[in-house]
C-alpha positions in Angstrom: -19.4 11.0 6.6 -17.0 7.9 6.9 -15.5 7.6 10.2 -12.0 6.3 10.2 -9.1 5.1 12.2 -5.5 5.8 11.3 -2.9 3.7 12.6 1.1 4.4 12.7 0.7 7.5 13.6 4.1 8.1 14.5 5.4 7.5 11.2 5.6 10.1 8.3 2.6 8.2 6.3 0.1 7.7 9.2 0.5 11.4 10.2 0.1 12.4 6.7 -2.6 10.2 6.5 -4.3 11.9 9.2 -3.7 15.4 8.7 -5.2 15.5 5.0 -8.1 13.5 6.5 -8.5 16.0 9.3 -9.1 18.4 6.2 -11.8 16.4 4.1 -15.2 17.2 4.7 -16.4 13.6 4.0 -14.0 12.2 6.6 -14.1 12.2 10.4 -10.9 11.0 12.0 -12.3 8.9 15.6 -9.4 7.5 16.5 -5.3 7.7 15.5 -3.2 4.6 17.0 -0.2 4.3 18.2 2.8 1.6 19.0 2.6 0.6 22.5 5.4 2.5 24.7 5.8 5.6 22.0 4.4 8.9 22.2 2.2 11.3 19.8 5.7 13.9 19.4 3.3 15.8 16.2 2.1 19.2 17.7 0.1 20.0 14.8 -2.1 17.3 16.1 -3.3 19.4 19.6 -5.6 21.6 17.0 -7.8 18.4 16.8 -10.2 17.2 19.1 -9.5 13.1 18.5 -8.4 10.3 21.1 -5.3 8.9 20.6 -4.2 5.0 21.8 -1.9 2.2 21.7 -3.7 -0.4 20.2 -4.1 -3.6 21.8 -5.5 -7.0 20.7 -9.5 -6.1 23.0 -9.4 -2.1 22.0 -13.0 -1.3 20.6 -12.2 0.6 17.2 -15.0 3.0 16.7 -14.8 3.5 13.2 -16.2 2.5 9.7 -12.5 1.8 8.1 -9.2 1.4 9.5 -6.1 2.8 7.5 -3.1 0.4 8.3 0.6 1.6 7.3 2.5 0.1 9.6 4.8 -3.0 10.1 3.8 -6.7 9.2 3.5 -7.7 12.8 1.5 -4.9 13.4 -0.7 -4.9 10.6 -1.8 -8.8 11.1 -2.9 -7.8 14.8 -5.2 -5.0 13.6 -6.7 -7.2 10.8 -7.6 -9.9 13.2 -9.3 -6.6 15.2 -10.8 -5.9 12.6 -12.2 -9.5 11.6 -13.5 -9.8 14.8 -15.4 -6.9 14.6 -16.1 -6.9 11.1 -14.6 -4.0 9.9 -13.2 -2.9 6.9 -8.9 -2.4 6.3 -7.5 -0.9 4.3 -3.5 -2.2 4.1 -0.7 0.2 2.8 2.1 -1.8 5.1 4.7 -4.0 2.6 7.0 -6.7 3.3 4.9 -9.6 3.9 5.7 -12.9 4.2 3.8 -15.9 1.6 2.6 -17.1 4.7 1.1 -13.6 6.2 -0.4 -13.1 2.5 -2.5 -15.6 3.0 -3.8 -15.0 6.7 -5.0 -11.5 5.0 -6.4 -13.3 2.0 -8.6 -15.9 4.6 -9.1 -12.5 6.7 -10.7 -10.9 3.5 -13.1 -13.9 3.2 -15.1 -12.2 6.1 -14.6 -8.5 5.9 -13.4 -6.0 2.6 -9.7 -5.6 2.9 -8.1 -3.1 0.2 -4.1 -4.6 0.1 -2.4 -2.6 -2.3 1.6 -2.2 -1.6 1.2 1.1 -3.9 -1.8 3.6 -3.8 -1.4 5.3 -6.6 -3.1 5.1 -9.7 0.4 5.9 -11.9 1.5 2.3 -11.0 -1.9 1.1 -11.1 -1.6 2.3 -15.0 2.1 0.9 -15.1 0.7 -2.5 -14.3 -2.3 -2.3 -16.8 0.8 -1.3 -19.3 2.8 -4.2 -18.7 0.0 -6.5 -18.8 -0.6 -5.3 -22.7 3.4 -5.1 -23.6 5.1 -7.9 -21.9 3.9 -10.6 -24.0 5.4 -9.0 -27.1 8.7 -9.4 -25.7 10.3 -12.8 -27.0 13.0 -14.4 -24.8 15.4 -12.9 -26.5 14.2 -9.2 -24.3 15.8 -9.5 -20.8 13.9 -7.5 -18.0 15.1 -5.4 -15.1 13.4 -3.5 -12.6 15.0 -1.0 -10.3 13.4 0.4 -7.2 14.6 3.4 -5.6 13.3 4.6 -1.9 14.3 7.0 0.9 16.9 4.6 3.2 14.4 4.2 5.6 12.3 2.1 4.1 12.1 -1.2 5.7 12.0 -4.0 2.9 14.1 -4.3 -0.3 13.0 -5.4 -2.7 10.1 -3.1 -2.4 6.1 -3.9 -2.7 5.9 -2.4 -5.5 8.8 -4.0 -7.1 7.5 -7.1 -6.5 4.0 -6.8 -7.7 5.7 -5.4 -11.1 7.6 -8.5 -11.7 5.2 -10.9 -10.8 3.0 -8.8 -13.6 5.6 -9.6 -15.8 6.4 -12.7 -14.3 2.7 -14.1 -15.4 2.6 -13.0 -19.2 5.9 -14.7 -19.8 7.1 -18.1 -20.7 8.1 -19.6 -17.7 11.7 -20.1 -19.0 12.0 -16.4 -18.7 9.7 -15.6 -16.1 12.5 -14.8 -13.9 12.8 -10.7 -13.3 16.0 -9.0 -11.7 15.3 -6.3 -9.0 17.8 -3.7 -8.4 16.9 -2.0 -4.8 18.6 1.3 -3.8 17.8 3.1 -0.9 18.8 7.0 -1.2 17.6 9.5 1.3 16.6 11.8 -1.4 13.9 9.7 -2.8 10.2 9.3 -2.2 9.8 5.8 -4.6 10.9 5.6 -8.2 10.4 2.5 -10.1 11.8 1.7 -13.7 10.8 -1.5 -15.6 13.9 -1.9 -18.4 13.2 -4.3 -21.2 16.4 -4.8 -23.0 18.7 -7.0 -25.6 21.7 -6.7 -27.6 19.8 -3.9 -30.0 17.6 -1.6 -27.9 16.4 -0.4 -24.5 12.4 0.3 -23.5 11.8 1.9 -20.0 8.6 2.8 -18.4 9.2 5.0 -15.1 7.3 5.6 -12.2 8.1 8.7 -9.7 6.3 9.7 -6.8 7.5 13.2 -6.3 6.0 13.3 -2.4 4.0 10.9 -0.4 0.7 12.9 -1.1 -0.2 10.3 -3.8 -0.5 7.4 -1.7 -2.3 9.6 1.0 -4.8 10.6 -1.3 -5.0 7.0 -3.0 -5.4 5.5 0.3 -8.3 8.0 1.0 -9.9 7.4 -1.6 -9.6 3.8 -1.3 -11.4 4.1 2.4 -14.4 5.9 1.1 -15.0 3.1 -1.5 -13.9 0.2 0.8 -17.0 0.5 3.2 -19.4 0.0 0.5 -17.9 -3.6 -0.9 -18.7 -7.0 0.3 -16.0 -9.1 1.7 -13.2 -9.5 -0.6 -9.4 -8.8 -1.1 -9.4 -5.4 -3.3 -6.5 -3.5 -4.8 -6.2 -0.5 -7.0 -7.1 -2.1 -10.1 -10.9 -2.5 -8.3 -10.7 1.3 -7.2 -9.4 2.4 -10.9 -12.1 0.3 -12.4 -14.9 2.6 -10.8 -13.3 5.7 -12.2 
């Protein structure tokens, strides 16, 4: 049995997070963490025996993985946590700076670290797509991606956005490496990504939907079972697809 700690559980993916692991038989929840000065306001969460925290820089996380979807702020002060104490992350938080990219990619030098800004394997298979089609497209194709979230949502363009056009970005002449990102932010929507390839002639979408956040609970499970087996590394899902 893995034992994990969740953190951001005051926001809708932590508690998610923690309620489907509360349910897994191969899971044991130790710990659930939360922002400094807020408050657990989840009833459902009195039916489990667990201790619940504001996490601070010294706090002892008893625990085989730690689930981060939080903020990037946050998220750099439980990896150093978790460097210290060598423990495995696994990172669902977007929005990162080039800069705080690379304190978790020298972080992952000395503990596994699963960053992937999307845990599900449909844009896991999106990417391996693009990777195969983009370089067909000649300069004369024009690309455009549009990423759709709930207004919430605290960067634009998204994680996932990103990561698709610097997929693209890398199989194309770097005259028309350049990708254009459309972000909407809509209360109605969970994530929904389309990749357009278009010219004067034609139109080729592939689409992503995530109908409800249940995908990148169960991806981000999944991807704490593995991520305590690995050496030190930076992982993403393309590592966790491989296995399957």
């Amino acid at each position: 049995m893995t034992k994990i700690a969740i953190t951001g559980i005051t926001g809708r993916m932590g508690q998610q997070l923690a309620l489907k692991a509360f349910a897994d038989s191969k899971l044991q929840v130790s710990l659930l963490l939360l922002r400094p000065g807020h408050a657990l306001a989840n009833k459902k969460f009195l039916d489990y025996p667990l201790e619940t925290t504001a996490f601070s820089a010294d706090l002892a996380l008893d625990c085989d993985v730690l689930i981060d979807f939080t903020l990037p702020q946050g998220t750099l002060a439980h990896i150093a946590s978790c460097e210290q104490q060598q423990i495995p992350i696994v990172i669902g938080t977007t929005g990162f700076s080039a800069t705080e990219i690379e304190q978790i990619r020298a972080c992952a030098k000395n503990i596994p670290v699963f960053f992937a800004p999307n845990m599900s394997m449909g844009i896991c298979m999106v990417e391996k797509t693009l990777n195969t089609i983009t370089p067909l497209f000649d300069e004369h194709w024009h690309v455009e991606i549009t990423d759709l979230h709930h207004k919430d949502k605290k960067d634009a363009p998204s994680g996932t956005a990103k990561l698709l056009a610097q997929v693209i970005g890398n199989q194309r002449p770097s005259e028309v490496a350049n990708v254009d990102i459309v972000s909407i932010r809509d209360d109605a929507s969970v994530g929904e990504h389309v990749v357009k390839f278009y010219n004067d002639f034609e139109t080729i979408e592939i689409k992503h939907k995530a109908h409800n956040r249940g995908v990148f609970v169960d991806g981000a499970l999944q991807a704490a079972k593995w991520l305590v087996y690995q050496p030190p590394g930076l992982y993403s899902m393309r590592d966790l697809f491989k296995k399957k």
